[in-house]
C-alpha positions in Angstrom: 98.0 94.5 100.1 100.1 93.0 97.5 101.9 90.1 100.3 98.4 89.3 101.3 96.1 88.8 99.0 97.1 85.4 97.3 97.2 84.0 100.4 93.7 85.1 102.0 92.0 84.3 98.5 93.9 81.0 98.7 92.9 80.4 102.6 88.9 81.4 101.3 88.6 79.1 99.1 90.8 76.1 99.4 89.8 73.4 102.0 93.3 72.7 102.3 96.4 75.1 102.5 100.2 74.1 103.0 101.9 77.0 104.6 105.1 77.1 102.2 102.6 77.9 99.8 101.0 81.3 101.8 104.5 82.5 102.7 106.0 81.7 99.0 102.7 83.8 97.6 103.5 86.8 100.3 107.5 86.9 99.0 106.3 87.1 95.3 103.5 89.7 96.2 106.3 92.3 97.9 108.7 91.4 95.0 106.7 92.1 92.4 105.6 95.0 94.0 109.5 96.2 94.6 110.7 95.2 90.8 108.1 97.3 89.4 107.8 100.5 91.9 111.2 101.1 92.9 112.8 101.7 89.5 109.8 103.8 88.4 108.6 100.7 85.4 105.0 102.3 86.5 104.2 105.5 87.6 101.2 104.6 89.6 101.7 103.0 93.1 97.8 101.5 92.8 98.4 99.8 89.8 101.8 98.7 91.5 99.9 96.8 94.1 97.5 95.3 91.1 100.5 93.7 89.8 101.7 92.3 93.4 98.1 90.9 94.4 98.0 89.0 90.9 101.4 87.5 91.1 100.8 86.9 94.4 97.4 84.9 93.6 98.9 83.3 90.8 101.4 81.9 93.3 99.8 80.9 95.8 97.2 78.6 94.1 100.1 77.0 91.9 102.1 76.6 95.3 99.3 74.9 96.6 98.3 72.6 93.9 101.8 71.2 94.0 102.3 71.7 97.9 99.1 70.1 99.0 98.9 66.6 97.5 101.5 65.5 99.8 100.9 64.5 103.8 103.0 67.0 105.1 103.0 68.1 108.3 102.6 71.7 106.9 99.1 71.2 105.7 96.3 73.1 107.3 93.0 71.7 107.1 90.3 74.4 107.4 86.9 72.7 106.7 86.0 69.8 106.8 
């Protein structure tokens, strides 16, 4: 939950998505997730993921905004 989140809320509502953007937001999601869980910063798992799905939103959108200006070949657009 916390790799995909940024990337599907990114993919609903943008018209254009650059892929380094979904995959950089799915790294940060699982980090996050690891850096907080595994050395027991938070003792609920739920609020664990929370924290993973908002870092992961927050990067993918910025990812994008900088990502998607460009004309890479990278860019997906999906509506017209």
């Amino acid at each position: 939950m916390s790799a995909v989140s940024g990337p599907l809320l990114l993919a609903i509502t943008q018209k254009k998505v650059h892929g380094a953007s979904a995959v950089a937001a799915a790294i940060c999601g699982v980090l996050t997730y690891l850096i907080i869980y595994v050395p027991k910063l938070e003792g609920s798992v739920y609020l664990c993921v929370a924290y993973g799905c908002v870092a992961s939103i927050i990067v993918a959108f910025i990812a994008n905004a900088f990502l998607a200006k460009g004309n890479s070949s990278k860019i997906v657009s999906l509506r017209s």
